[in-house]
Each structure stands twice: as structure tokens, then as C-alpha cells.
C-alpha positions as CSV (number, residue, x, y, z in Angstrom):
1,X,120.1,42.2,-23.9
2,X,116.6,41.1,-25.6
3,X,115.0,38.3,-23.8
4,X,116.4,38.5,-20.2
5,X,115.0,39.4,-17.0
6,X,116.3,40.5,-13.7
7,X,115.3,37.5,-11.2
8,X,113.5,39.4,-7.9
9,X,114.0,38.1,-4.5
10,X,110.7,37.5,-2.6
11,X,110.5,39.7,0.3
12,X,112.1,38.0,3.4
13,X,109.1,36.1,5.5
14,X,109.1,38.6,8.0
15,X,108.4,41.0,5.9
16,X,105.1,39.9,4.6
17,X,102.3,40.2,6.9
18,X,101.2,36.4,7.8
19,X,98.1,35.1,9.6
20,X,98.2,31.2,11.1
21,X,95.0,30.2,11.4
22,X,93.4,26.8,13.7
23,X,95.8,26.9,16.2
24,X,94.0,26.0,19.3
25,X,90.5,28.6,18.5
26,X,93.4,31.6,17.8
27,X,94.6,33.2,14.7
28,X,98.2,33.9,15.3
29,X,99.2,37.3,13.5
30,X,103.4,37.6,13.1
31,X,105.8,41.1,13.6
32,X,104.1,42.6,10.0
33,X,100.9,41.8,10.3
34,X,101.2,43.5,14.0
35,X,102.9,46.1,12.0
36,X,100.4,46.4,9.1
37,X,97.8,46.6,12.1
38,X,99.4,49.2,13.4
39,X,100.5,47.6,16.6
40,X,96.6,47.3,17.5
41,X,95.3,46.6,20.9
42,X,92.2,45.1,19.6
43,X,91.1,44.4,16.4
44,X,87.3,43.6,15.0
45,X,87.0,40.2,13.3
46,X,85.2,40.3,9.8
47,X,84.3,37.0,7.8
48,X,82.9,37.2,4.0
49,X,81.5,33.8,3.5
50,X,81.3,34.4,-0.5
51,X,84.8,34.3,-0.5
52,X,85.7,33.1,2.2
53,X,88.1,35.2,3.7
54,X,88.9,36.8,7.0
55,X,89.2,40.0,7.8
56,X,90.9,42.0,10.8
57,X,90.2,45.8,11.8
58,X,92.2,47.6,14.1
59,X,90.2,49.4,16.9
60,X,90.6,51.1,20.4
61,X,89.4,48.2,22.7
62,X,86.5,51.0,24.2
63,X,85.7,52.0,20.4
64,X,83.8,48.9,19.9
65,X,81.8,46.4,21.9
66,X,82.6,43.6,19.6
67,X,86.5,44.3,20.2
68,X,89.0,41.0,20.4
69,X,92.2,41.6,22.5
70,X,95.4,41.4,21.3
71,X,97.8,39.5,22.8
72,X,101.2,40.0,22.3
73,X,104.1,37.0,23.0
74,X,107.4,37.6,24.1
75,X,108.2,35.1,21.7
76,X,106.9,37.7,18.9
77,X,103.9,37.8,17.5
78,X,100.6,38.1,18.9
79,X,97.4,35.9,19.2
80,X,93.8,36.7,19.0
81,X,91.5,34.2,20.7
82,X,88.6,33.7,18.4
83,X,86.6,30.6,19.2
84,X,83.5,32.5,19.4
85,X,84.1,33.6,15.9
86,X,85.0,30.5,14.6
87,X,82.4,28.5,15.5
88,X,80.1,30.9,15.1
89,X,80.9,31.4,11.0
90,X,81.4,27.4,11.4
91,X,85.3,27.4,10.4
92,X,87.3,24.9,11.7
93,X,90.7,23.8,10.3
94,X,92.2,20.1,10.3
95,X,95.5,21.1,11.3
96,X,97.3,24.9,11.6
97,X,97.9,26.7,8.6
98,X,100.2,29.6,7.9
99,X,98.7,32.0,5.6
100,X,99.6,35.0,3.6
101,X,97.2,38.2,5.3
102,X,97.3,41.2,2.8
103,X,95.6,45.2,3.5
104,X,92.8,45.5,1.5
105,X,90.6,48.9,2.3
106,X,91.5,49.0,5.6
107,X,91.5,45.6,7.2
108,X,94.4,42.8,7.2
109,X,92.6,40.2,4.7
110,X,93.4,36.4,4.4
111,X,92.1,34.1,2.3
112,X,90.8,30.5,3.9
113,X,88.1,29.2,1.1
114,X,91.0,26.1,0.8
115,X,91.7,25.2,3.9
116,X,88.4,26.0,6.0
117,X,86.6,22.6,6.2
């Protein structure tokens, strides 16, 4: 069979780690992002304007003073309040945004350059 190939089901959407982001000053991480964390308590929020992208490290909440609770929701899912962050790095979104978060040397990464205004 020359010339065929196999079509490859995406991976369901639980499966890939996601990040919503400008939902009410919080970025709203879902079950694999919490599990590409590693179920974190806190996490350290990272921002690369060149990019731009945020990043999220898992920490112990007395590892580091600049630590950001988790929150998890019985719903599933967990939420990270990060006005401070926000408006610091001067990110604010239009409306929420559902994005794809990948690991990249250590931290969950997601992408925003297109949707951060």
C-alpha cells in the first residue's frame, strides 16, 4: 500500500494539559495540566515577554516567597489567582481563552502572543 497513511486520533481533551487564561484575573489549569504539575500546591508564575508566553513552576508553597496557591475545584480543575501578575506584565484578555499549556524544561508553558491585548 504506497501512498496511504494511518489517520491518528488526537489525544482526547482531557488528556492534553490546557491553560484558560482571563477568566476573572485567574488562569484556570484542567485534570492534566494538574497532573503535568504534579498535583502542585503552589506554583511560580513566569512571563517571557519576547515571546510571549507563560510559564508555570511547581513549588512547595514555603520553598518560595513568590509562591501562588493552588486551588483546586470540586468541579475539577484548579485555579490560580493571578491579578498581581497580570497587571503587573500588563496582560489582559478581551474575553476567556482556552489554551493549549505544554512542559518545556520544567515548567507548564502556554503561549498568549495572539490573544494577550
Amino acid at each position: 500500500m504506497t501512498g496511504f497513511e494511518t489517520f491518528r486520533r488526537p489525544a482526547p481533551e482531557s488528556d492534553r494539559p490546557e491553560i484558560t487564561v482571563g477568566d476573572g484575573d485567574t488562569l484556570r489549569l484542567n485534570e492534566a495540566s494538574i497532573r503535568a504539575l504534579r498535583t502542585p500546591h503552589a506554583v511560580e508564575l513566569q512571563f517571557d515577554p519576547e515571546v510571549p508566553a507563560i510559564a508555570l513552576r511547581s513549588v512547595h508553597p514555603d520553598q518560595s516567597p513568590d509562591a501562588f496557591d493552588v486551588d483546586f475545584l470540586p468541579e475539577g480543575g484548579a485555579r490560580v489567582n493571578a491579578e498581581e501578575f497580570l497587571r503587573h506584565y500588563g496582560l489582559a484578555f478581551s474575553e476567556p481563552r482556552r489554551l493549549p499549556a505544554y512542559m518545556d524544561k520544567g515548567v507548564l508553558r502556554v503561549d498568549v502572543g495572539e490573544v494577550a491585548r
